[in-house]
C-alpha angles and dihedrals in degrees: 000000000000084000090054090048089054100043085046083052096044080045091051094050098044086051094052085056100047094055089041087054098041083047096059101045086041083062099040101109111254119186134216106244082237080061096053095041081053093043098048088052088045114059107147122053130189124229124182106200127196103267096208105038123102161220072001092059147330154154110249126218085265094052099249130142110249140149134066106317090034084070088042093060088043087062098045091050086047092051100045092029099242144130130248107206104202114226109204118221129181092235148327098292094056085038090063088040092063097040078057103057083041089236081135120048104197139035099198091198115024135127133248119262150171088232093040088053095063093069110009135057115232120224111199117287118268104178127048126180133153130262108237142200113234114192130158123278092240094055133077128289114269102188104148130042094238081067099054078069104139095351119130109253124193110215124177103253120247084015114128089252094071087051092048094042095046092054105043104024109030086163083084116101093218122195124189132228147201097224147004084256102044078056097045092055100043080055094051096040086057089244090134134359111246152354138221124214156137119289111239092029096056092046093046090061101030075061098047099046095047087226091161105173090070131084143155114271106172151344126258101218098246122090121198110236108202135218157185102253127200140190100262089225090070098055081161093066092048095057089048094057099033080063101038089058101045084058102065116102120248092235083064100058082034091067099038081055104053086041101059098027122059118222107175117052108240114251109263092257097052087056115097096225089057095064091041088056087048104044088045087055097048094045085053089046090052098045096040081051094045086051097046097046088046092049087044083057097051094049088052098044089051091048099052082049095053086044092055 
């Protein structure tokens, strides 16, 4: 008994093994010799980013391609052996002009529209995260779409939350914006009411610009799932990043994650504010101290003259 009990557990294991290793080579990305022919006469392929969102992605002050899907493309060149030339664009709207009149051949983070679909192919979507409401601390709590009803809202133009907004809730007074932080400050200035976006983006700003009467109050109900996206006249593109993607491990997207997005909120004394706030009180307290103990002097100086 206790020999059958071993040999169903050796069986088990081995049977473990077997499905982890068939898995992996299962994932590993494996190409159509049609994919490689097209691969090997495209080598350069070029990707327009958008240039303001991050930490998805971005264009730095250096002008140079950073964020998450910006590793994710590092990854993908360094697996087909390829080179993603960056096009630079002023902003999203010129990013998706150019996608249109296919003088760009690849989004690497976009999501999937209607609109999208008419000129561009969709790879499955690799990175999720939810739309939110931003308001100002001293209004009202906007926790829920239905209450963003005649209220003047700030999008992003061209961004997947006008798209979504326009269809389904048309009782929303939209305005577009240039920018996440065109939008933030006409929000904080009490220009218009509100302003939908995408979670890590819209905290990331709302931090760098210190804009401190603002917070997320709510979701909206609807997530951007983004994608790869393609021009639809190269299908054979589209299949090579669809499985490239779909062959990188979890543990990697696990750790660009984890690198560009911060989980865990940093004790009080490792934030910078913290210390600001600190060292401005230290420096009051010095200089309230320097200007008692020198008024101090002078009382007693005058009094020892008027004694003697």
């Amino acid at each position: 008994m206790n020999r059958i009990k071993y040999y169903s557990i050796c069986v088990l294991i081995v049977t473990i093994i077997f499905f982890s290793i068939f898995r992996a080579w299962a994932e590993k990305t494996e190409l159509t010799s049609e994919e490689k022919q097209w691969l090997s006469e495209h080598k350069i392929i070029k990707i327009a980013p958008d240039p303001f969102f991050p930490p998805i992605e971005q264009i730095d002050k250096d002008g140079n391609y950073i964020g998450i899907a910006a590793e994710f493309m590092k990854i993908i060149e360094n697996e087909l052996g390829i080179k993603f030339q960056v096009v630079h664009c002023k902003d999203w709207d010129e990013v998706l002009q150019k996608a249109k009149s296919r003088k760009v051949d690849m989004l690497p983070a976009a999501a999937q529209t209607p609109q999208r679909k008419k000129y561009m192919l969709f790879s499955s979507p690799y990175l999720e995260f939810p739309g939110v409401i931003i308001n100002r601390k001293d209004s009202g709590d906007i926790k829920s779409t239905e209450q963003l009803y005649d209220k003047s809202v700030a999008i992003v133009s061209g961004y997947v939350w006008e798209d979504f907004f326009r269809l389904h809730h048309p009782e929303i007074n939209i305005i577009p914006v240039n920018s996440l932080t065109e939008g933030l400050r006409k929000v904080s200035t009490g220009a218009v009411d509100a302003m939908i976006g995408t979670l890590p983006v819209v905290i990331y700003y709302i931090e760098k610009e210190g804009i401190a009467n603002l917070r997320v109050t709510g979701e909206t109900g609807y997530y951007t799932k983004l994608s790869i996206l393609t021009r639809d006249d190269w299908p054979l593109l589209n299949s090579i990043m669809d499985k490239t993607l779909r062959g990188i491990s979890d543990k990697k997207k696990k750790a660009i994650l984890q690198k560009w997005i911060s989980i865990e909120r940093k004790p009080i004394f490792e934030r910078k504010i913290f210390w600001i706030i600190l060292i401005s009180i230290l420096a009051l307290s010095t200089v309230v101290v320097y200007v008692i103990y020198t008024w101090n002097g002078t009382l007693k100086k005058q009094v020892e003259q008027k004694t003697q």
